[in-house]
N, C-alpha and C positions, 0 to 999 in steps of 0.2 A: 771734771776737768783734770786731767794729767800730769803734773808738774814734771820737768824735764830738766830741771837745775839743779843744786843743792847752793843754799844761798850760805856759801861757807866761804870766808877767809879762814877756812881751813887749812889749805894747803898753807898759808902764812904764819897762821896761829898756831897750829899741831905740826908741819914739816917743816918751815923754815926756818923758823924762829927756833932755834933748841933753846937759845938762852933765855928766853920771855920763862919769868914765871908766872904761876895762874893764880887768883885768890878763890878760895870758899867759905862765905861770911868774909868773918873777919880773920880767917885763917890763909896761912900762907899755903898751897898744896905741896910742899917737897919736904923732905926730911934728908938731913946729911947734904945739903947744898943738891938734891937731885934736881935735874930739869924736866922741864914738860916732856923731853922726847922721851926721855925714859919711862914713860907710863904707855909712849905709843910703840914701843921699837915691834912690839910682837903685838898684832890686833886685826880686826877687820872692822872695815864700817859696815852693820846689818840694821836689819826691821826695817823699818821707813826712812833711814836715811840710806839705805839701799835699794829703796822705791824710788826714791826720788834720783839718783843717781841712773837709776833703769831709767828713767824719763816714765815712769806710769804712777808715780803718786797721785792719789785726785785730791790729796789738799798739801798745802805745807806746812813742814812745821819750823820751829825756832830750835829743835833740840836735835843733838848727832848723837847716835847709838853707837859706843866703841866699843867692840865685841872683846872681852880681852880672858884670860887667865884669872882666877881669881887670887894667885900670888903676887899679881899687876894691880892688884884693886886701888881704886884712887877713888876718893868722894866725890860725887858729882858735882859741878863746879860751870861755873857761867865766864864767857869769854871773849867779845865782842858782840855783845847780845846773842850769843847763843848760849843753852845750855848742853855741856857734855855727861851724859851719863854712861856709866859702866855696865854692859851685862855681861854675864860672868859664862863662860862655856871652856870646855874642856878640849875642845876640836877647833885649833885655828886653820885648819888646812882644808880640810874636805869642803869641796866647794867653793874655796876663793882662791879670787887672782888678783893678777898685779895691774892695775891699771894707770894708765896717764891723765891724771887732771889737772888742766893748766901748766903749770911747768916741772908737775911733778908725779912722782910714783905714790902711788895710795894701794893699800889693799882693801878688796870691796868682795861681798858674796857674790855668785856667779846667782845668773837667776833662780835656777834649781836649789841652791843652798837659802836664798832669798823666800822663795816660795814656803820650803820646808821650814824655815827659823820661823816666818810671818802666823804659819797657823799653828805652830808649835806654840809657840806665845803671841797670839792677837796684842796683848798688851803693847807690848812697843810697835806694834804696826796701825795702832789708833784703835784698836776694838775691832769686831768683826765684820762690822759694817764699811769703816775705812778699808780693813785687810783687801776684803772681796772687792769694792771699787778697785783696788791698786792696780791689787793679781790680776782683774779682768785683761788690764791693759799690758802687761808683763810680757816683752815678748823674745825669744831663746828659749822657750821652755822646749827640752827634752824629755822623753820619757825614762829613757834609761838611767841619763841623767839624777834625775825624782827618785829612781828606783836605789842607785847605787848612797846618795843620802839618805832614803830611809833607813838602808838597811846599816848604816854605817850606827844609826840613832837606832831602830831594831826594837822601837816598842810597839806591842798594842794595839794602845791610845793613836799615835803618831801616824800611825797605818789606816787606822777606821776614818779620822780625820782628815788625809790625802784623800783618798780614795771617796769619800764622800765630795768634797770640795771640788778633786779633780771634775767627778761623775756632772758637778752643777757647772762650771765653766766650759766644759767642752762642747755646753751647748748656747752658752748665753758670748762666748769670745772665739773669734775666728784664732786667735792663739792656741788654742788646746785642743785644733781638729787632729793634731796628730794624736791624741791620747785615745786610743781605740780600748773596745769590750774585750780584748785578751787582754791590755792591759790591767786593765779594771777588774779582773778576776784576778788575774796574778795577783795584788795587791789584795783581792778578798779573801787568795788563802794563807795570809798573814793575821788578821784575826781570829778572837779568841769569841767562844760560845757566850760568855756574861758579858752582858750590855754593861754600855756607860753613858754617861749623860755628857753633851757638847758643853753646855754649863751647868754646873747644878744650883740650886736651887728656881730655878724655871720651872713654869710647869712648861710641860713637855711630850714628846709623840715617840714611839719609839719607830726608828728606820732599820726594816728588818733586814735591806741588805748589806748594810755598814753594823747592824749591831750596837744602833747609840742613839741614845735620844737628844731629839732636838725640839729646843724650843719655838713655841706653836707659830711666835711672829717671825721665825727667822727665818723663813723662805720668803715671805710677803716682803722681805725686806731685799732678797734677792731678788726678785723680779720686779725691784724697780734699780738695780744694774745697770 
């Protein structure tokens, strides 16, 4: 099932309210009288709270991803039963835009940026298993799109992982029938000859056209998508 909301008085608690301060524990989060807004003025919401915002999350959660600077960092911190955590990236641009939620402007990753953040770190997007449910249902993906955020990130690892993930959605989601086999070579001559493992410590198989091993359940896992 697809979640298609974000259950946020967000807009109230992080854009409206500049004056509301936050607690964490028993700590106040501002130093020098700062306010909340000041932790958000430069950010994007990503991982799964940008699934959920695409309408394809297939669970929900209780927690918002604020993508921010790591000069912006602020301790995560809980705020009308949500919790807000920080993840730190050096790129607030590539990839996001400005959108309207409810009565206001938020900045959110555009799918493409969404896609690539979610298998860059499965972790804030629920594991690989939530990821793949998400992304199946994701839909705006462009290829070009995909291609110009790889290259913007320009690893590897990031590369063999697309291009894998892409290779298994374009057949299991009517969303990724435009990511064609020129695409998907394009993409494989970005990889590097030494293998890497999807997770390590798994035992594991290696896929000789991505150059990465992957663990033995984690297609069995995909084909129940």
């Amino acid at each position: 099932m697809a979640y298609s909301r974000i259950n946020l008085p967000m807009t109230k608690g992080i854009i409206k309210e500049e004056n509301d301060t936050v607690k964490s524990g028993h700590k106040i989060c501002q130093q020098n009288e700062q306010k909340l807004w000041h932790y958000t003025s430069k950010y994007y919401l990503g991982y799964h709270t940008a699934l959920e915002f695409h309408g394809c999350a297939y669970s929900y959660y209780n927690e918002v991803y604020i993508c921010i600077n790591k000069r912006d960092r602020f301790d995560p911190f809980e705020y009308r039963n949500l919790r807000f955590t920080p993840v730190f990236t050096n790129d607030l641009r590539t990839g996001v835009f400005k959108r309207k939620y409810l009565e206001h402007q938020i900045f959110v990753s555009a799918p493409e940026r969404t896609f690539v953040d979610c298998i860059a770190n499965p972790t804030y997007a629920g594991g690989w298993e939530e990821t793949l449910k998400s992304l199946e249902s994701l839909r705006g993906i462009k290829a070009q799109n995909i291609y110009q955020v790889l290259q913007k990130f320009d690893t590897d690892f990031l590369y063999r992982k697309a291009g894998f993930v892409l290779e298994l959605l374009r057949v299991s989601s009517i969303h990724y029938e435009n990511i064609d086999a020129a695409f998907l070579e394009k993409i494989k001559t970005k990889i590097g000859k030494v293998p890497a493992y999807l997770e390590r410590g798994k035992p594991s198989t290696l896929n000789k056209k991505w150059n990465l091993y992957i663990p033995k359940k984690f297609e069995s896992v995909l084909r129940g998508v």
